[in-house]
N, C-alpha and C positions, 0 to 999 in steps of 0.2 A: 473337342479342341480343333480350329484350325489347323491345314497342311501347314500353310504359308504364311508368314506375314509380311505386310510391303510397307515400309516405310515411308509417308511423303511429306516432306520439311514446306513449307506455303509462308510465300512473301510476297506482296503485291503482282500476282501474274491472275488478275481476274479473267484478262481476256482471256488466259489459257488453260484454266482449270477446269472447265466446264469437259473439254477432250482429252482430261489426264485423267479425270475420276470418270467419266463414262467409260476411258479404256478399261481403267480396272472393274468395273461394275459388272462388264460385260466378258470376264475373263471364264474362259470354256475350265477351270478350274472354280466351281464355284465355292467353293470349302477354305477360305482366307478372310482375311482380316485386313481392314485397309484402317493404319494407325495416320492422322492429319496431324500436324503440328502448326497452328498457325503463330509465326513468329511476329505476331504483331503488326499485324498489316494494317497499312493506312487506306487501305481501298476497302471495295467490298468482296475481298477474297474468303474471307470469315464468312460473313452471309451466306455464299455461297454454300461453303463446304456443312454448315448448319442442315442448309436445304436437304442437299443427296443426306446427309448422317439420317434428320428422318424419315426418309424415305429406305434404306438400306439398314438395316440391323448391323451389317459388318462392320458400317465406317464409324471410326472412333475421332471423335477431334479434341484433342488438345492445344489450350492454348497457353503461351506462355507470358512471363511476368512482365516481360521487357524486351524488346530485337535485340535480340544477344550473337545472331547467324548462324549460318547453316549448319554447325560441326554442335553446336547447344542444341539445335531444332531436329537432329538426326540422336545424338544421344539423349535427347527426353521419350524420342521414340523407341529407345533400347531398352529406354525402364518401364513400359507399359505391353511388350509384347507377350505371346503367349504360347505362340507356337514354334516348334523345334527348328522350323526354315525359316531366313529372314530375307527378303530381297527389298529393294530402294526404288523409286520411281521419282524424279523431280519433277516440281509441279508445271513445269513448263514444255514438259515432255508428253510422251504415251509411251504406251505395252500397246503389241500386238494380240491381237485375240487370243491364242495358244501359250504366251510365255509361261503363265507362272507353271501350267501344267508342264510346258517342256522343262521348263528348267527343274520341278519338282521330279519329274523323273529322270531325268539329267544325271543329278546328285543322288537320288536315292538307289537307282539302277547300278551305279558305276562303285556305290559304296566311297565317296567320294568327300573330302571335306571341303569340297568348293567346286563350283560349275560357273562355267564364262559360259555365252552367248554372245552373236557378230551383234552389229549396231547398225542402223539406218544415220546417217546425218543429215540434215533439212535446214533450209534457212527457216529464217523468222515465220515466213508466209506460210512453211510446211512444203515448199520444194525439195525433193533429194537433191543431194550434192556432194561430190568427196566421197564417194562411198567405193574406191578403191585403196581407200585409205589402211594400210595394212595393221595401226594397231587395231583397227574396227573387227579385221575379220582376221576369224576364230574357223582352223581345221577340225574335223571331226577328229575327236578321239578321245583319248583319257592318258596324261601327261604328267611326271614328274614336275615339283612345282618351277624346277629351273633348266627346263628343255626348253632345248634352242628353237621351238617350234613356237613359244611364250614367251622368248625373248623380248620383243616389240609390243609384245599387245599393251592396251592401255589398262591403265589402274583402276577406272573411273567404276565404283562401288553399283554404280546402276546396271554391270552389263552382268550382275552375279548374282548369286544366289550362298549364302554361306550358311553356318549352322548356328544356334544357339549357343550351344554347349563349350563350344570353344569361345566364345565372345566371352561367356559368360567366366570360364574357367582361369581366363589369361587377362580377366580387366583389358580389355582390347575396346577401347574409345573412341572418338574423333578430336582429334587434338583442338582445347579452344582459344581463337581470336588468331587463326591462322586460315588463310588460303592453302587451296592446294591440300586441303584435309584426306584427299582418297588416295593421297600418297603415302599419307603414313597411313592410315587405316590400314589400306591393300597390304603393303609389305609386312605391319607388325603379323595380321592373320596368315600373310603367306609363310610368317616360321613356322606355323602349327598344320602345313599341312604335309602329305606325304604325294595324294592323289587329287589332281584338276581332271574334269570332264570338259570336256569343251565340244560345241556345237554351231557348224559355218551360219545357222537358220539368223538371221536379220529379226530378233525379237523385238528390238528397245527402236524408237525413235530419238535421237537425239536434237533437239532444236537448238542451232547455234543464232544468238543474239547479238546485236551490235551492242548491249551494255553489260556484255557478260564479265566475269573478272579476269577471262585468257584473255577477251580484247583490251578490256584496261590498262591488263600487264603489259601486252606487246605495243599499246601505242604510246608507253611510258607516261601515261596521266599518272601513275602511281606508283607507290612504292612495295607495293605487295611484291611486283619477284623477289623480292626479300625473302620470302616467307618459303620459296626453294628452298634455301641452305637453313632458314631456320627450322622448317617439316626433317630433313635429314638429321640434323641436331637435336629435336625431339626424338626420333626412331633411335640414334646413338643411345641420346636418357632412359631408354626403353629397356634396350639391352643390356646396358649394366643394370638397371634395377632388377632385372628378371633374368641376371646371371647368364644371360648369353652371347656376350658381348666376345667370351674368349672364342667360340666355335663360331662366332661369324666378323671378326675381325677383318681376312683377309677380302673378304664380299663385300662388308662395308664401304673400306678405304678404295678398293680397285675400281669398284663397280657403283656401289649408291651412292655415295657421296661425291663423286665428279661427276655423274651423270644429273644430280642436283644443283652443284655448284655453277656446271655451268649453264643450267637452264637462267640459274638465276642471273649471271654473267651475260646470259644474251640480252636479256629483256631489260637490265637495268641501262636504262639510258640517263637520270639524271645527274650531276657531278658530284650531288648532296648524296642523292642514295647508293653512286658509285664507293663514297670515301667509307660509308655504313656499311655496306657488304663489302669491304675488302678490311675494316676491322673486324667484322663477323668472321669472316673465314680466316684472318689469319691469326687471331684468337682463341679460335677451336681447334687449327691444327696445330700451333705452338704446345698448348698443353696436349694433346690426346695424341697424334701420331707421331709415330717412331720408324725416321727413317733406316731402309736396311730390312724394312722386316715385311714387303708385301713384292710389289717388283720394280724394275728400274724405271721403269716410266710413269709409274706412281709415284716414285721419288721426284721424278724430274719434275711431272707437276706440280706435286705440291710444293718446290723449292721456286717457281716461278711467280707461284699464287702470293707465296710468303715474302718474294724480292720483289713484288709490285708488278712488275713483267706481265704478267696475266694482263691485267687494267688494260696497259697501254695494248698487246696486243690480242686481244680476245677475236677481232676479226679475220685473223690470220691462224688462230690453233683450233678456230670452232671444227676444223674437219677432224683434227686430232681427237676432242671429247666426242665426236656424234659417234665414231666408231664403238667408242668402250660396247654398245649392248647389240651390236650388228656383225663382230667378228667372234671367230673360235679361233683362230691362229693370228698372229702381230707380229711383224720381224719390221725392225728399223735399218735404218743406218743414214750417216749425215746429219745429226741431230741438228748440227750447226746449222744448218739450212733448212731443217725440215721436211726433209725428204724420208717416205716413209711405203710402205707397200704393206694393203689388208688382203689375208686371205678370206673368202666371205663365205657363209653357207654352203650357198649352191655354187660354191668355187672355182669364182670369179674374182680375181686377181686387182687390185684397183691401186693406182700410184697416184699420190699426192704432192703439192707441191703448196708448201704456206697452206695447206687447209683446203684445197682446193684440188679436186680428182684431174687431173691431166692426161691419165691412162689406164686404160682398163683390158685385160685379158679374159677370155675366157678359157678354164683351164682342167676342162674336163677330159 
């Protein structure tokens, strides 16, 4: 039986599959399994992957019935895998030569139900770019899964390695006909762990696209940021069905759910899909939270979201939501105005003003 398995979901990216499946072909862990899903490509990305399958005993291609997207094309490859590690590779990307071995020992070494690795970012061409980008990189260590050390890092399923056993034990899926599927993936499997390994080494290449779905979202051709506050509202369904909704109550409402909301608050730009996402959210928190029961500035939020207030002013509180996953200490005052001071990690003292940093201390 394979160490590993890698998952890689294939939708028209012919130009770039040739350097995703030579990555893994050529992976200094030879003992894996490379699972293809072609989602119905209208190019000749299927051909391709045909070719390397006979040539390589490891690659398995599956195809599917109809382009259904990425979160179908990642769970048809959860029902053919075989081996106990699972990691992800999108077909527009590469691994490093070393990954799957590092990451296999990552996780197995540290006894671990989950291992990050840092990320390369590259434009289309495969130039590096952004790669001080802090949720990319990943300190050496082995981490409680909500140290402030993982606070920032990103969710994205490609930069991990996780196990079978818990996928399989806890119906842990990708949510479907939603964007933003590694949001809920990431967090439902981050209830089931106790211990992250993480490692600073730049495994993954991430090739960022001009027709990707984060630039669709952010140049508001679409209505996906929607799909923020709807991925949080799937994770919510999550945890009542699987009874964990009382012990992560207060995490929810403080912490995921406005750090969704207002993702999806930024990037909605049009009046249509502003009036959509402001019945989304104030339909979900009319029936489910309970003011009084998390802290005052979770109140306060959500009584703005709920009085329309948010809408009009979202470009004046976005420094208010960016903090939620950046501070361990919050002291307000002035509400009326906005005025607000974060204590921060490495504490550094920083004053706001309407969302906007006006003053910073260093306060060591």
């Amino acid at each position: 039986m394979a160490k590993v398995s890698v998952i890689v979901p294939v939708y028209n990216v012919a130009q770039y599959l040739d350097k995703c499946i030579l990555s893994l072909v050529a992976q200094t862990l030879h003992d894996i399994e490379i699972i293809c899903i072609n989602d119905c490509s209208t190019d000749n990305s299927y051909e391709i992957l045909k070719k390397y399958a006979a040539q390589d005993e490891r690659i398995t291609v599956l195809q599917t019935k109809k382009n259904s997207g990425l979160s179908s094309a990642r769970n048809l490859g959860l029902t053919a895998i075989h081996s106990d590690y699972i990691m992800f590779c999108d077909s527009d990307d590469w691994y490093e030569p070393t990954m799957c071995q590092d990451m296999f020992d990552l996780i197995t070494k540290h006894k671990a139900e989950l291992g990050i690795c840092s990320m390369n970012t590259v434009s289309e061409t495969g130039k590096s770019i952004n790669n001080n980008d802090k949720r990319f990189i990943l300190p050496e260590g082995v981490f409680a899964p909500n140290a402030p050390q993982l606070a920032n890092t990103s969710v994205a399923v490609c930069m991990r390695i996780i196990r079978r056993d818990i996928i399989d034990k806890n119906n842990i899926v990708f949510p479907i006909g939603l964007k933003y599927e590694d949001t809920y993936f990431s967090n439902v499997y981050k209830l089931y762990t106790t211990k992250v390994a993480t490692t600073s080494k730049k495994l993954y290449n991430y090739r960022i696209r001009g027709g990707s779905i984060m630039n669709l979202t952010s140049s508001g051709q679409t209505n996906s940021s929607l799909d923020f506050a709807k991925v949080a509202i799937q994770y919510f369904n999550y945890l009542k069905a699987h009874k964990l909704y009382t012990q992560e109550y207060f995490n929810f409402w403080t912490d995921l759910f406005i750090y969704y909301a207002q993702n999806a608050l930024m990037y909605t730009k049009n009046k249509v899909y502003m009036r959509e996402l402001d019945k989304i959210l104030t339909d979900f928190i009319s029936k489910n939270y309970v003011f009084g029961t998390t802290t005052p500035r979770t109140d306060y939020t959500m009584s703005l979201i709920l009085d329309g207030n948010l809408m009009r002013r979202k470009k004046y509180l976005f420094g208010l939501f960016q903090t939620y996953r950046e501070s361990t200490k919050t002291e307000y005052c002035l509400w009326k105005i906005s005025v607000f001071k974060i204590k921060y990690l490495e504490h550094v003292t920083k004053y706001y003003l309407f969302g906007l940093c006006i003053y910073k201390k260093d306060v060591k």
